[in-house]
MIDOVO-85341 format. One record per residue: residue number from 1; x, y, z of N, C-alpha, C in turn. Coordinates in pm, 1 decimal. Example, Ala and Ser with C-alpha at 12.3 -4.5 7.8 and 13.67 -1.06 7.14 Angstrom:
2
<node num="1" n_X="1319.0" n_Y="-569.0" n_Z="780.0" ca_X="1230.0" ca_Y="-450.0" ca_Z="780.0" c_X="1320.0" c_Y="-330.0" c_Z="780.0"/>
<node num="2" n_X="1285.0" n_Y="-225.0" n_Z="708.0" ca_X="1367.0" ca_Y="-106.0" ca_Z="714.0" c_X="1290.0" c_Y="3.0" c_Z="787.0"/>
% end
This chain:
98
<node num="1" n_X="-786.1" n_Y="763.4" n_Z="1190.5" ca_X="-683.5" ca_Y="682.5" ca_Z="1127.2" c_X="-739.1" c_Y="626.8" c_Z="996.5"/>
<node num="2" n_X="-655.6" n_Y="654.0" n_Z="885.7" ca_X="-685.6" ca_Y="591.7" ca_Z="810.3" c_X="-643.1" c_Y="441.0" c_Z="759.2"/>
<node num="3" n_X="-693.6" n_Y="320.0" n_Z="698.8" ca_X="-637.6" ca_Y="259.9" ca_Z="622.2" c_X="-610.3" c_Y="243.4" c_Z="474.6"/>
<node num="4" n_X="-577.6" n_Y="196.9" n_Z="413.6" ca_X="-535.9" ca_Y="218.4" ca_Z="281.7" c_X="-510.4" c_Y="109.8" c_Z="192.3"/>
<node num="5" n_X="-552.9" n_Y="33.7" n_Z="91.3" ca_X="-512.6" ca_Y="-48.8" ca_Z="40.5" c_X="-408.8" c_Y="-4.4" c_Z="-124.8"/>
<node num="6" n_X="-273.2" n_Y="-44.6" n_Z="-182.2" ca_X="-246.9" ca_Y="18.8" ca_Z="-280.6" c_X="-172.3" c_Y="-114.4" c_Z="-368.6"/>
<node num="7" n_X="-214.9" n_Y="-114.0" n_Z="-506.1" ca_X="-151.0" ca_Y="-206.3" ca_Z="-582.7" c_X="-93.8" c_Y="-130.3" c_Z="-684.9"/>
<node num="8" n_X="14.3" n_Y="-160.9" n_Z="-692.3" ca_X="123.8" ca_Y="-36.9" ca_Z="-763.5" c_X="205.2" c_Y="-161.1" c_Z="-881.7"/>
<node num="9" n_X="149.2" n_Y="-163.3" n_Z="-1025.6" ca_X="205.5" ca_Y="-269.2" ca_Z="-1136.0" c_X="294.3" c_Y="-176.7" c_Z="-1212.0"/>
<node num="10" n_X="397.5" n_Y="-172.6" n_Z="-1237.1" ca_X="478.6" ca_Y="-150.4" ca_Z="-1325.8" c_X="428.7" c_Y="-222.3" c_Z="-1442.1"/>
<node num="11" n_X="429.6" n_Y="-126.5" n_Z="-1606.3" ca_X="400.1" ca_Y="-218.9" ca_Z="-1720.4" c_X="500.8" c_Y="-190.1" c_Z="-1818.1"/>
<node num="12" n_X="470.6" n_Y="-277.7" n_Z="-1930.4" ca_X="541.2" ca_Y="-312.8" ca_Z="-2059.0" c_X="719.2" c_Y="-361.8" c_Z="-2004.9"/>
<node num="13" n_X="636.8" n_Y="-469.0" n_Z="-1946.8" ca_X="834.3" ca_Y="-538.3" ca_Z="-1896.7" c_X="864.1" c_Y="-646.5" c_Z="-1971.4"/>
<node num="14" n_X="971.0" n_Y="-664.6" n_Z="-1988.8" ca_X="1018.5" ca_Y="-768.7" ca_Z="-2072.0" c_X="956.1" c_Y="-916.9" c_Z="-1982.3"/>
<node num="15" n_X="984.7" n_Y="-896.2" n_Z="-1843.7" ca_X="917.8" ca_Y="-1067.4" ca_Z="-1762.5" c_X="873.9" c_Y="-998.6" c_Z="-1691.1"/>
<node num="16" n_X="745.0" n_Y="-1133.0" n_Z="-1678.0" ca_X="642.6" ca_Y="-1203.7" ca_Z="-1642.5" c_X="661.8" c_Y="-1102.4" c_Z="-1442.5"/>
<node num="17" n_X="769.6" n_Y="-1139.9" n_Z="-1399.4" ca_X="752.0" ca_Y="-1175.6" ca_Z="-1282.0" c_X="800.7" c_Y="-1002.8" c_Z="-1248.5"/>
<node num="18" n_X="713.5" n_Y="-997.6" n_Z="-1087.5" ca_X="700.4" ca_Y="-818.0" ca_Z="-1053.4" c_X="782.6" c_Y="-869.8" c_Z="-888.6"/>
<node num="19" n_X="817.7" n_Y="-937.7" n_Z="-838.5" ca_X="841.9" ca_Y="-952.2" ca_Z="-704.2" c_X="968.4" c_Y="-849.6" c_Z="-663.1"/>
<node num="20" n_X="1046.7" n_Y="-836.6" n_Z="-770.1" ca_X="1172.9" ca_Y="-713.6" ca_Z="-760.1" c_X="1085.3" c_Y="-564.7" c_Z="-739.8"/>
<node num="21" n_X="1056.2" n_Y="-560.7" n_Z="-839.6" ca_X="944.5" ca_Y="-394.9" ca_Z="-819.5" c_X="914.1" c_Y="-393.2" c_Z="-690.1"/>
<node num="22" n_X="791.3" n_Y="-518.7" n_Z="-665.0" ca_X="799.2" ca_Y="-499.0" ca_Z="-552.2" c_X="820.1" c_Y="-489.5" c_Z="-432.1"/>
<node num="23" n_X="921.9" n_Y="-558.3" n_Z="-379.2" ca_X="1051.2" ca_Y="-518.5" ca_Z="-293.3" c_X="1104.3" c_Y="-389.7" c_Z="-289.1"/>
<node num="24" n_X="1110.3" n_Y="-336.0" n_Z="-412.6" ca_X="1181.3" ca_Y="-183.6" ca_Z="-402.7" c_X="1043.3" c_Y="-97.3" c_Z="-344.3"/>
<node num="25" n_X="957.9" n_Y="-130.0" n_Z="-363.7" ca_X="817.7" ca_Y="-35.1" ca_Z="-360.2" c_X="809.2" c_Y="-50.5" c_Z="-202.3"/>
<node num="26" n_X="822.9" n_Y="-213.2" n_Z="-144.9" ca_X="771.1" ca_Y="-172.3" ca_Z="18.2" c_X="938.1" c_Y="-169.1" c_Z="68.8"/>
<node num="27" n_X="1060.8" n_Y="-145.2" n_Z="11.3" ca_X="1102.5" ca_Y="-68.8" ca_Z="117.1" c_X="1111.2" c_Y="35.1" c_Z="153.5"/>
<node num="28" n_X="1010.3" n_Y="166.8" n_Z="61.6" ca_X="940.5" ca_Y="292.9" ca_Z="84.2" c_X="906.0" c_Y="274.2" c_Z="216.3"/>
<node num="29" n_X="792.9" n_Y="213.4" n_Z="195.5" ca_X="700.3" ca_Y="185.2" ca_Z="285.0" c_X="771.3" c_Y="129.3" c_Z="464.1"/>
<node num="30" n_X="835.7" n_Y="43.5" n_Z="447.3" ca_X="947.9" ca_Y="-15.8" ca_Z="545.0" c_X="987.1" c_Y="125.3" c_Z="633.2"/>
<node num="31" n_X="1071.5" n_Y="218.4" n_Z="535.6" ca_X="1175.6" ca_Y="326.8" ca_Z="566.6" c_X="1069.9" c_Y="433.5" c_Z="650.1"/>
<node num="32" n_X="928.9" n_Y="426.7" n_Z="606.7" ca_X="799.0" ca_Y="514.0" ca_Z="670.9" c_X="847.6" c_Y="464.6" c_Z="782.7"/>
<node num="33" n_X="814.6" n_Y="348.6" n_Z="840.2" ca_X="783.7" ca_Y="294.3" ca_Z="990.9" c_X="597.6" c_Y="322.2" c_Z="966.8"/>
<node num="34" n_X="521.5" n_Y="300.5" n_Z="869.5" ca_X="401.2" ca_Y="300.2" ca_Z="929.9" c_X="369.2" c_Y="187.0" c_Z="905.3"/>
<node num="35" n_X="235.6" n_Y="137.9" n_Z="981.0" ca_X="214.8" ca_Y="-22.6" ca_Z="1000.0" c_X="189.0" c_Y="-30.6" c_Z="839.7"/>
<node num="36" n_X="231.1" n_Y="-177.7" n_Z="835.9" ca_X="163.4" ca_Y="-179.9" ca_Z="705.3" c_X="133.8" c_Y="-348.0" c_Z="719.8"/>
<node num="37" n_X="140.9" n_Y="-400.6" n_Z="567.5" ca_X="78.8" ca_Y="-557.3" ca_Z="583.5" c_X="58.7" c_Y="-582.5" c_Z="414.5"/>
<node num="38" n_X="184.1" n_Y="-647.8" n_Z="359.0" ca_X="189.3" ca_Y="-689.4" ca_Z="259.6" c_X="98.8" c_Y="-879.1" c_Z="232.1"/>
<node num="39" n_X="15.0" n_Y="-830.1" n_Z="116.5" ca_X="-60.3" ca_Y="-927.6" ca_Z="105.6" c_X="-23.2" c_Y="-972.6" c_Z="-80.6"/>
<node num="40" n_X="-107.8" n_Y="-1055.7" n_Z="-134.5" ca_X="-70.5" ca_Y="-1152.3" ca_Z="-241.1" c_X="-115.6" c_Y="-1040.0" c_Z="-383.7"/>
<node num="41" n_X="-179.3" n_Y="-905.9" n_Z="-330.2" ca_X="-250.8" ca_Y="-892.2" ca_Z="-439.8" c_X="-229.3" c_Y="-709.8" c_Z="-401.2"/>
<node num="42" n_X="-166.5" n_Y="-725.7" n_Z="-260.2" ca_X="-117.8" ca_Y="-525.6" ca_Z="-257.2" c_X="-53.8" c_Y="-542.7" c_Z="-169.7"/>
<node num="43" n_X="-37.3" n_Y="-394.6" n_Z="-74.6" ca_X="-19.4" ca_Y="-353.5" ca_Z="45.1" c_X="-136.3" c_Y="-302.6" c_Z="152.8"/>
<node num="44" n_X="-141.6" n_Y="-327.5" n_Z="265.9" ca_X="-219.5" ca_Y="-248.2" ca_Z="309.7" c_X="-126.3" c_Y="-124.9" c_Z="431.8"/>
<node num="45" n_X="-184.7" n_Y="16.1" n_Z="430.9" ca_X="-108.7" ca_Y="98.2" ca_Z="501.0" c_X="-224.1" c_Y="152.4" c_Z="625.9"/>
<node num="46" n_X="-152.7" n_Y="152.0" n_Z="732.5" ca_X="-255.9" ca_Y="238.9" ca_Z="846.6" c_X="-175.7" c_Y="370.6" c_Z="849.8"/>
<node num="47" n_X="-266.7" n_Y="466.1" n_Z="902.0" ca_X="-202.9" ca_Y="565.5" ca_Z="993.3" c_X="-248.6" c_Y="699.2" c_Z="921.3"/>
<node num="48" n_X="-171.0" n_Y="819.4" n_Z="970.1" ca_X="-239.2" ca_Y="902.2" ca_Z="938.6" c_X="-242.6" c_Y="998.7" c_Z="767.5"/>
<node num="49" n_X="-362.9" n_Y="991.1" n_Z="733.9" ca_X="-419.7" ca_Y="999.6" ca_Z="648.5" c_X="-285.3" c_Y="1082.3" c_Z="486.7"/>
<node num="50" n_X="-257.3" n_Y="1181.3" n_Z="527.0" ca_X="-140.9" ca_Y="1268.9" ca_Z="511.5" c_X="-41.4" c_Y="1239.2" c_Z="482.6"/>
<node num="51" n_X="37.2" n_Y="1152.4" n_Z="584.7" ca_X="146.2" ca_Y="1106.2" ca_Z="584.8" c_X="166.4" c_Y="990.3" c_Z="509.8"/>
<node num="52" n_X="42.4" n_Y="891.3" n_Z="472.1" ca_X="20.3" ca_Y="794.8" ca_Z="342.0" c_X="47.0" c_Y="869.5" c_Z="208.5"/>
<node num="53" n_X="-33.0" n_Y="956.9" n_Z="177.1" ca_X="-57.8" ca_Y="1031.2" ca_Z="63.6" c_X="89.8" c_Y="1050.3" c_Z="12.0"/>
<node num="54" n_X="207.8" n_Y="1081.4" n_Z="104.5" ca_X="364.4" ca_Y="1154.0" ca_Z="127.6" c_X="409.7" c_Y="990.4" c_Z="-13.8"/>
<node num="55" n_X="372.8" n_Y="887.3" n_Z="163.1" ca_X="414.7" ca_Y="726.2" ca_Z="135.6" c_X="410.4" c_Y="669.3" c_Z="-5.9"/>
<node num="56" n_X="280.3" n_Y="686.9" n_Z="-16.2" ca_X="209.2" ca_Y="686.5" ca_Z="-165.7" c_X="258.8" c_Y="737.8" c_Z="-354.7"/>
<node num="57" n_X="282.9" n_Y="847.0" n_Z="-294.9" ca_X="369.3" ca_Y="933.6" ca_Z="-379.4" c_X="504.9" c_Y="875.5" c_Z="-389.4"/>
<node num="58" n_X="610.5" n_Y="839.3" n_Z="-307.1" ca_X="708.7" ca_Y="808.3" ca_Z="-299.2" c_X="696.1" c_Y="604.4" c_Z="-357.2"/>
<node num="59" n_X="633.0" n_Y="540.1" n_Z="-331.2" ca_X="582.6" ca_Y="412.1" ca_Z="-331.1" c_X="586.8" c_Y="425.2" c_Z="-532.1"/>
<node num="60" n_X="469.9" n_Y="505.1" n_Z="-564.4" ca_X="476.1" ca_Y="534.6" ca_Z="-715.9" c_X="580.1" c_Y="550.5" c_Z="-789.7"/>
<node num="61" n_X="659.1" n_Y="666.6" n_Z="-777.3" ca_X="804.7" ca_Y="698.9" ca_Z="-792.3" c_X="899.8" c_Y="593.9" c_Z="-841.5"/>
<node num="62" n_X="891.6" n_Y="487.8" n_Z="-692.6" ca_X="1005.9" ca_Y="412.0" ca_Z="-686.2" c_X="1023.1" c_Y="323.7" c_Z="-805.1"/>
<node num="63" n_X="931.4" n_Y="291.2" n_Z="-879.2" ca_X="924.8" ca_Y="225.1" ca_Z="-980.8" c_X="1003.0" c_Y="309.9" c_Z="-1145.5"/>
<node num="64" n_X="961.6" n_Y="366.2" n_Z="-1145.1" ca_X="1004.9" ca_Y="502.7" ca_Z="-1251.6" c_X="1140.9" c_Y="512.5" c_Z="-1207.5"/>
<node num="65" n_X="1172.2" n_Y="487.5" n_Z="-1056.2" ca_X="1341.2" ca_Y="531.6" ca_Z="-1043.5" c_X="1437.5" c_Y="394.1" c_Z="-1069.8"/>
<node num="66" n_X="1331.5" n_Y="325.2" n_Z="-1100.8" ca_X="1418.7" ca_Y="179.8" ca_Z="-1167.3" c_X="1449.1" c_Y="170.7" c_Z="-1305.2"/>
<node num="67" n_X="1387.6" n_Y="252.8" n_Z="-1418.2" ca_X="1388.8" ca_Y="280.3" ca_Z="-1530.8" c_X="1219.1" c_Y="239.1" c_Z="-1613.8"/>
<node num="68" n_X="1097.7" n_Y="217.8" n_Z="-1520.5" ca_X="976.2" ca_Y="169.3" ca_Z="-1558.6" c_X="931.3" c_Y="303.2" c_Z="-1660.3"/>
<node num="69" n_X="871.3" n_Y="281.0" n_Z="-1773.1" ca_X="805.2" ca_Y="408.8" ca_Z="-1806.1" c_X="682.5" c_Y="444.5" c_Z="-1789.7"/>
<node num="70" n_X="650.8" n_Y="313.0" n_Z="-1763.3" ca_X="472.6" ca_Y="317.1" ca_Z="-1713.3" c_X="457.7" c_Y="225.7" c_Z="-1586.8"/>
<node num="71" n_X="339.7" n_Y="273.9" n_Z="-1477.6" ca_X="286.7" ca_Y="237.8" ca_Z="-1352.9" c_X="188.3" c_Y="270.3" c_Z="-1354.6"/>
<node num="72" n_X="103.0" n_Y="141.5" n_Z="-1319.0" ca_X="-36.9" ca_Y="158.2" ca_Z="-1281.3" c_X="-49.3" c_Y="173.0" c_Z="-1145.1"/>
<node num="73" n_X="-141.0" n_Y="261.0" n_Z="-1050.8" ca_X="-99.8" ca_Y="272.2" ca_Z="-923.1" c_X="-306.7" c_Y="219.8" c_Z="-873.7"/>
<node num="74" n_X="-332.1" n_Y="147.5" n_Z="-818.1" ca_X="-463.3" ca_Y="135.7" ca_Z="-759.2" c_X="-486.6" c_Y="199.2" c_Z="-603.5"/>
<node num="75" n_X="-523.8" n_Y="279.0" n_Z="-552.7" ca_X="-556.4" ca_Y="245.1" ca_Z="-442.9" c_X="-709.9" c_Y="301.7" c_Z="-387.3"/>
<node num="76" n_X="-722.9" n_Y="233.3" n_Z="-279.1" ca_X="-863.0" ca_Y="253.3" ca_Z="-188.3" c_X="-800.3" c_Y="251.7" c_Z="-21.0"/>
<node num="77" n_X="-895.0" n_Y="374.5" n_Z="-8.3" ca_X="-918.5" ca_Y="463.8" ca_Z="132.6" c_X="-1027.7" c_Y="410.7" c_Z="205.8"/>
<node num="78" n_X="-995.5" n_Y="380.5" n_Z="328.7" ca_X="-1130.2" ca_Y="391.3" ca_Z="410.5" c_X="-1051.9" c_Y="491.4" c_Z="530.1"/>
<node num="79" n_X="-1127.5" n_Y="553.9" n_Z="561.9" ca_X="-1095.0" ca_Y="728.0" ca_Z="658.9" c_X="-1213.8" c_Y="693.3" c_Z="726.9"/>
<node num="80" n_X="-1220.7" n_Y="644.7" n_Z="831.5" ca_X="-1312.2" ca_Y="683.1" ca_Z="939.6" c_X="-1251.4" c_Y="757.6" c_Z="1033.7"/>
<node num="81" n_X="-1363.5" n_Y="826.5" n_Z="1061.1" ca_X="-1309.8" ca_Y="967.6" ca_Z="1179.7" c_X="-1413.3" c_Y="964.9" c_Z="1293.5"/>
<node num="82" n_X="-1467.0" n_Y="853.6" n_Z="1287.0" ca_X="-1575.5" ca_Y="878.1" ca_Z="1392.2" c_X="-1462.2" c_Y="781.8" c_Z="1511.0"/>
<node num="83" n_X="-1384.9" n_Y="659.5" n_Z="1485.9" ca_X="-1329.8" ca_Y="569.5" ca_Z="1582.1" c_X="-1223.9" c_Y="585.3" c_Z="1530.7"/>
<node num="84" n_X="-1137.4" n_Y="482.8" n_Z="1586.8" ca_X="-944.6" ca_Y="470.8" ca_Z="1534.5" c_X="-933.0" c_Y="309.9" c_Z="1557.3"/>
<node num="85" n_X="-975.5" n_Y="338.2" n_Z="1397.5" ca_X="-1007.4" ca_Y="138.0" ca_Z="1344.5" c_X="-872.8" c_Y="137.0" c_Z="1304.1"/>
<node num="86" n_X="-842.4" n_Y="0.3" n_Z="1306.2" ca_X="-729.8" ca_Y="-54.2" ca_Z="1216.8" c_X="-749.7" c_Y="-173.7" c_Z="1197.2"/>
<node num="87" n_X="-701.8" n_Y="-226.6" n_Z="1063.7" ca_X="-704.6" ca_Y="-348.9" ca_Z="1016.9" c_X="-734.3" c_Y="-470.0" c_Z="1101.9"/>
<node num="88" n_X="-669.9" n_Y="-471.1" n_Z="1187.8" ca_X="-720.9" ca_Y="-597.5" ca_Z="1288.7" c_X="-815.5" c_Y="-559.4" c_Z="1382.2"/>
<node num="89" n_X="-889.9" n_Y="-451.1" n_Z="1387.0" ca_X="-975.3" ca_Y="-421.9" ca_Z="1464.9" c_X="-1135.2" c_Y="-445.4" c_Z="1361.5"/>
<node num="90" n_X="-1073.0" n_Y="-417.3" n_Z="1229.9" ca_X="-1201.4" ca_Y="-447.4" ca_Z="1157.6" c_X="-1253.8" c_Y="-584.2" c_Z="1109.2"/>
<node num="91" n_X="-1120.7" n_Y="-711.6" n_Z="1120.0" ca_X="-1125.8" ca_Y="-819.3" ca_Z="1048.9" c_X="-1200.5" c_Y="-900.8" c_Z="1234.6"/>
<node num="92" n_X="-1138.9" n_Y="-816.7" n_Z="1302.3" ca_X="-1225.9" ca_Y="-890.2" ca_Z="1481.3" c_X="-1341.2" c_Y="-858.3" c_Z="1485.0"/>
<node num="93" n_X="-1356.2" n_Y="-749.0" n_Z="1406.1" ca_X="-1550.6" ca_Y="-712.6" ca_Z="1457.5" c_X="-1649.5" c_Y="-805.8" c_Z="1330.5"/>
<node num="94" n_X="-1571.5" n_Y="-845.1" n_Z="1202.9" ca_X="-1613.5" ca_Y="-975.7" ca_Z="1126.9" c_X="-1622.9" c_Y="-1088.3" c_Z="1199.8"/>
<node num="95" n_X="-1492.5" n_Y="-1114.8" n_Z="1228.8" ca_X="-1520.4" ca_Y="-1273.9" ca_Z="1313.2" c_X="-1645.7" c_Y="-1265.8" c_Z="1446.4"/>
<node num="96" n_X="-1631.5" n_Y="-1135.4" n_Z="1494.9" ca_X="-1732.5" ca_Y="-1145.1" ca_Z="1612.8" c_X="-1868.9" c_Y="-1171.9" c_Z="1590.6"/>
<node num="97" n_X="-1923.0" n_Y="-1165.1" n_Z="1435.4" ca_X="-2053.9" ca_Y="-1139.1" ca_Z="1367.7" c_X="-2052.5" c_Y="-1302.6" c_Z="1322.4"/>
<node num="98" n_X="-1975.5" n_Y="-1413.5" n_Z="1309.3" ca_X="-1999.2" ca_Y="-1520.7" ca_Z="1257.4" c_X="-2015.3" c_Y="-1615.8" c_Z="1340.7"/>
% end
């Protein structure tokens, strides 16, 4: 399983404020059904590796299908294949270490 972190900015907008973009961007993500977990500064996505990449692609898009001409898209992979981590399995094995 993979997780995924992705920060997706639409640029050169007339305002300040992105909270519309991004609403349209996680109801991509929503319409997936894969876990996800919107935070202050991205998204985070679980599941399988593939089927993000699909998510991802479509997530990018959605912005451009609003009339954006430019998107910056960030993201970071962690793919472990040795276990089937997920986000709250990795933030419990932190707390277990403190």
């Amino acid at each position: 399983m993979a997780i995924v972190e992705v920060s997706i900015v639409p640029l050169g907008l007339k305002e300040t404020g992105l909270s519309q973009h991004v609403a349209r961007v996680l109801n991509v993500v929503r319409e997936s059904h894969l876990p996800y977990e919107l935070t202050a500064m991205g998204t985070i996505l679980s599941g399988d590796l593939d089927e993000i990449w699909t998510i991802l692609r479509r997530m990018h898009e959605a912005c451009f299908e609003e009339g954006v001409a430019r998107v910056l898209t960030q993201v970071r992979i962690d793919d472990r294949r040795d276990i089937a981590a997920s986000p709250e399995q990795k933030i419990e094995s932190v707390r277990q270490k403190l």
